[in-house]
N, C-alpha and C positions, 0 to 999 in steps of 0.2 A: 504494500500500500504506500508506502515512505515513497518509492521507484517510483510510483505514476501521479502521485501529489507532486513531486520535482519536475518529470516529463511536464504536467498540463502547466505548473509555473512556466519552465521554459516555453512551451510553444504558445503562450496566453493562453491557457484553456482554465487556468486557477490564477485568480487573483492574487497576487505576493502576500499581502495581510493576513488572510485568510486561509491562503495554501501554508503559510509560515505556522498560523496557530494550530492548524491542523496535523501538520509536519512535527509542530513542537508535540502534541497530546500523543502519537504512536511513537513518537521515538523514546519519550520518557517510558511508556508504556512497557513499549519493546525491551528498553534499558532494565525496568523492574523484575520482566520477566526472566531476561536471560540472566541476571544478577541472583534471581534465588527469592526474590523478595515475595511476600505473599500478596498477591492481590487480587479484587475482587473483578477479576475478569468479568460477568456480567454488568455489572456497572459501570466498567470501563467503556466497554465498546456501549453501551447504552447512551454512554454520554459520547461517546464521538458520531453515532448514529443521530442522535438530538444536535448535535453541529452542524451535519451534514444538511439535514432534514431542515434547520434553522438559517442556513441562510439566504444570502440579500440575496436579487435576483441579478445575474451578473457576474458573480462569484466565484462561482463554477459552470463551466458549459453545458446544459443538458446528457450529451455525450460521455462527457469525463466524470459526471455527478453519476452517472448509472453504471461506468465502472465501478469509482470508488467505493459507492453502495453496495454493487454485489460482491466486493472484496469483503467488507466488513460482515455481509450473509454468509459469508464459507468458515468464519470465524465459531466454532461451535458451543455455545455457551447454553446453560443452562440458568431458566429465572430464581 
């Protein structure tokens, strides 16, 4: 997900602001998991789904917003 949040920055297809906060929330994410740390993976990705879902219109491209989203559905989490 990190990989194609950079790709739509670079090609304009993600706003820098926004592709930036989005980028920061999985990499920390990423960072906890590979570290060991414990986290509430459902909540996690619930709130970067709530990101995704939440923003301006413009942001993200139609196109690159329906990747990103079905990357974070392959995510397997339980409520």
């Amino acid at each position: 997900m990190r990989r194609d949040i950079d790709v739509g920055m670079a090609a304009g297809e993600v706003e820098p602001r926004f592709g930036t906060e989005l980028a920061t929330q999985v990499t920390t994410l990423l960072n906890e998991v590979d570290g060991g740390a414990a986290v509430d993976l459902p909540r996690r990705v619930a709130r970067l789904r709530a990101l995704m879902a939440g923003r301006a219109p413009g942001e993200v491209s139609p196109g690159r917003a329906a990747g990103l989203s079905a990357l974070l559905a392959e995510i397997p989490v339980r409520p």
